[in-house]
C-alpha positions in Angstrom: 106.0 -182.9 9.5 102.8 -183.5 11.5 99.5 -182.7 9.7 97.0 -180.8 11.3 94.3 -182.9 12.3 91.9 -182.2 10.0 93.8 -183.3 6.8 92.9 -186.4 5.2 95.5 -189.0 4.5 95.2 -188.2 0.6 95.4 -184.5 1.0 98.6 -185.0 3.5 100.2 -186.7 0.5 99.0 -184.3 -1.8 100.6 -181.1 0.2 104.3 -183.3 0.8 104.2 -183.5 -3.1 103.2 -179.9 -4.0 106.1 -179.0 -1.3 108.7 -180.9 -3.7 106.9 -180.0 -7.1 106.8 -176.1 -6.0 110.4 -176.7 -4.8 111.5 -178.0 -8.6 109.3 -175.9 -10.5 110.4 -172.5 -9.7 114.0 -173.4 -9.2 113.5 -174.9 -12.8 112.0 -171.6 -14.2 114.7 -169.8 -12.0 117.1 -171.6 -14.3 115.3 -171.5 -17.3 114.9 -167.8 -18.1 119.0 -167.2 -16.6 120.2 -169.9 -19.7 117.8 -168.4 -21.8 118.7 -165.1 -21.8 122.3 -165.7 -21.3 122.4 -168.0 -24.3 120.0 -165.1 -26.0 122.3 -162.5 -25.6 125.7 -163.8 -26.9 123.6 -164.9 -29.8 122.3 -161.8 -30.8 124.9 -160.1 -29.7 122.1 -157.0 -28.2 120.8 -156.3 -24.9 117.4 -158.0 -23.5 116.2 -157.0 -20.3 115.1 -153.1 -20.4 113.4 -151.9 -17.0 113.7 -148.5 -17.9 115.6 -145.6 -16.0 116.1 -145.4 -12.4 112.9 -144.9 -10.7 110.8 -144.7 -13.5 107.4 -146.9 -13.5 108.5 -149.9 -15.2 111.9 -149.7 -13.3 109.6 -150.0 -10.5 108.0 -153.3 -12.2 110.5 -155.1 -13.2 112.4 -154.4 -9.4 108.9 -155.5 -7.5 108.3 -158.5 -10.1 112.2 -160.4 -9.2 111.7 -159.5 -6.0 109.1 -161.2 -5.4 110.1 -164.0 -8.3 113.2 -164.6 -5.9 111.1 -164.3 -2.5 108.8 -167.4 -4.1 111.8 -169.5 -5.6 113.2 -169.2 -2.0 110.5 -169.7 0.0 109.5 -172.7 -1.8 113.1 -174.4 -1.9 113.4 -173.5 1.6 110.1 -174.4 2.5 111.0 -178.2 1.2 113.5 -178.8 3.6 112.0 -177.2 6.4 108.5 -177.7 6.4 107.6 -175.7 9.7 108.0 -172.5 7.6 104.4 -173.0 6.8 103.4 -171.9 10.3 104.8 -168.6 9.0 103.4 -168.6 5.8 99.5 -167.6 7.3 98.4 -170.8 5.3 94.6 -170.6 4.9 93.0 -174.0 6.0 89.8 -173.2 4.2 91.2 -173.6 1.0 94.4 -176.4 1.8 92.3 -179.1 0.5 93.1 -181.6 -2.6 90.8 -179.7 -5.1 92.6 -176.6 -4.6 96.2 -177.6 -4.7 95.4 -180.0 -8.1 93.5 -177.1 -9.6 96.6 -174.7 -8.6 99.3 -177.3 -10.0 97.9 -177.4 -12.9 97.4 -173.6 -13.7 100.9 -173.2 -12.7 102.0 -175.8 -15.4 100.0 -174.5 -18.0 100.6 -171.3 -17.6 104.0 -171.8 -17.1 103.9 -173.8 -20.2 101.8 -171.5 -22.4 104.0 -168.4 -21.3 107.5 -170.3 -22.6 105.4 -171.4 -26.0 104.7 -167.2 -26.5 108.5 -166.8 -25.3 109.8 -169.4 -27.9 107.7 -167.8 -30.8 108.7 -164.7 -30.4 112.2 -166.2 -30.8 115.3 -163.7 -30.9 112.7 -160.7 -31.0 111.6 -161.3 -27.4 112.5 -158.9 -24.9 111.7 -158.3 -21.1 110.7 -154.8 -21.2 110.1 -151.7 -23.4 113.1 -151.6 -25.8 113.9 -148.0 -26.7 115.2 -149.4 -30.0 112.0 -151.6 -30.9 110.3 -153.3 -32.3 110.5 -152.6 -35.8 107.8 -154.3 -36.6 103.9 -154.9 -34.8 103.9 -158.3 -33.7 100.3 -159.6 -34.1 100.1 -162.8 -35.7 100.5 -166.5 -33.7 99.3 -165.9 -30.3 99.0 -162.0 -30.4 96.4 -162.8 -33.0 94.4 -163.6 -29.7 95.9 -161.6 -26.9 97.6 -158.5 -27.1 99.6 -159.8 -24.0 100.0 -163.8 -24.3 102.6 -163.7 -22.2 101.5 -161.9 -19.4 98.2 -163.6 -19.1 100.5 -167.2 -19.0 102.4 -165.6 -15.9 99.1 -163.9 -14.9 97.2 -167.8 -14.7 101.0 -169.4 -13.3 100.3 -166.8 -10.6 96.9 -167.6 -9.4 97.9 -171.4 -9.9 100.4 -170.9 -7.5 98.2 -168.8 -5.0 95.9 -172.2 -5.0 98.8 -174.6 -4.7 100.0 -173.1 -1.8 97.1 -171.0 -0.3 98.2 -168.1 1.9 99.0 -164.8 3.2 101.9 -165.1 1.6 101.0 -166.3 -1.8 97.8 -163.7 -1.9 100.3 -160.9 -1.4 102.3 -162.4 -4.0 99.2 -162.9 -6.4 97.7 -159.1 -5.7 101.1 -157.9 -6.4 101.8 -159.8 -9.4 98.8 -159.0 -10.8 98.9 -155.6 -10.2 102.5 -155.1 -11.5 101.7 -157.1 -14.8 99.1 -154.8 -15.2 101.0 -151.5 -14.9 103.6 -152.9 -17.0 101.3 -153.7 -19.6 99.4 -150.2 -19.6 103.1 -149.1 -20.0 104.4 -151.2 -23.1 100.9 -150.4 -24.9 101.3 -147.0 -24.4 104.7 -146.8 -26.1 103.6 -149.3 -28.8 100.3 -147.0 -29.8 103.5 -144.2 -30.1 105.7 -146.1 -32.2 102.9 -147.6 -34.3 100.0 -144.9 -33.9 97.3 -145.7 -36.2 98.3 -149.4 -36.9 98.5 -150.2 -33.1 95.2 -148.5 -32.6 93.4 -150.5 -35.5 95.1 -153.9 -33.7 93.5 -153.0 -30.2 90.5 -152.8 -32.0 90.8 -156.3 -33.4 92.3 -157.9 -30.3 91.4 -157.5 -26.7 93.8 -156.9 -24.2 93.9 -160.4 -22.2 91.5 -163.0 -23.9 
């Protein structure tokens, strides 16, 4: 691939191994939550993934959130083998420099990292989505001790990591979206948890902010 001119021979190296990093990390997390869940499900024997009726709010959610989950993991597999896609990308030079990238690569990780560390805890009680069935009991102990949503702030700093590693049009769309679909979803689960648990919920929001 030819560089444009004004990259330095260190960032040049830096953006051929965010292209392969990118490339392996979402194809990893692509594969990840599939065995997870798969491996989930037979195990508990019960249904995990609830977006909610047709056409409904978080059905809406959870349909723009794997859109665009699929969109990245593409883009960035295909992106590895043919690295002119970036012309189409709208990749914004002002911020393609090694600071950026390093700072994005490592958000991405971390939050990556710290969302699968909430995932694990909650162990066979996770669930993607509002449950119509659950929980039985008000998780807020571990990490919801300090975050009434862990897990979406760990996608939440994976998104803007990602949005830095890469930055453009592309991943700012993906970054406004993602943001503003985590947050609808999570007005949406709160709302049914403050029905299901009324006054205990409303004593925990008082205890425990919403992010951090």
């Amino acid at each position: 691939m030819n560089q444009p001119i004004f990259y330095s021979e260190s960032t040049s190296e830096l953006v051929e191994f965010t292209r392969l990093y990118l490339a392996v990390f979402y194809s990893f997390v692509a594969a990840f939550y599939t065995v997870r869940i798969v491996v989930l499900k037979r195990r508990i024997k019960r249904e995990l993934v609830f977006p909610g009726s047709r056409f409904c709010a978080t059905w809406w959610n959870h349909l723009s959130f794997r859109i665009f989950r699929a969109t990245i993991w593409m883009v960035c597999v295909v992106r590895f083998f043919f690295p002119t896609i970036d012309d189409y990308l709208g990749v914004i030079a002002d911020l393609h420099n090694d600071y950026a990238m390093l700072a994005g690569l490592i958000l991405l990780t971390s939050g990556f990292v710290f969302t699968i560390a909430v995932h694990l805890s909650l162990g066979s009680e996770w669930r993607s989505g509002i449950d119509p069935n659950g929980p039985n009991v008000l998780i807020s102990n571990g990490f919801y001790s300090y975050s009434r949503n862990p897990m979406f702030f760990g996608v939440a700093v994976s998104q803007l990591g990602f949005f830095l590693a890469l930055p453009s049009i592309f991943s700012l769309v993906c970054l406004i979206v993602g943001l503003f679909t985590l947050h609808r979803q999570t007005l949406a689960e709160e709302q049914y948890l403050s029905a299901r648990f009324r006054g205990e919920y409303h004593s925990y929001t008082l205890k425990v902010r919403r992010w951090i």
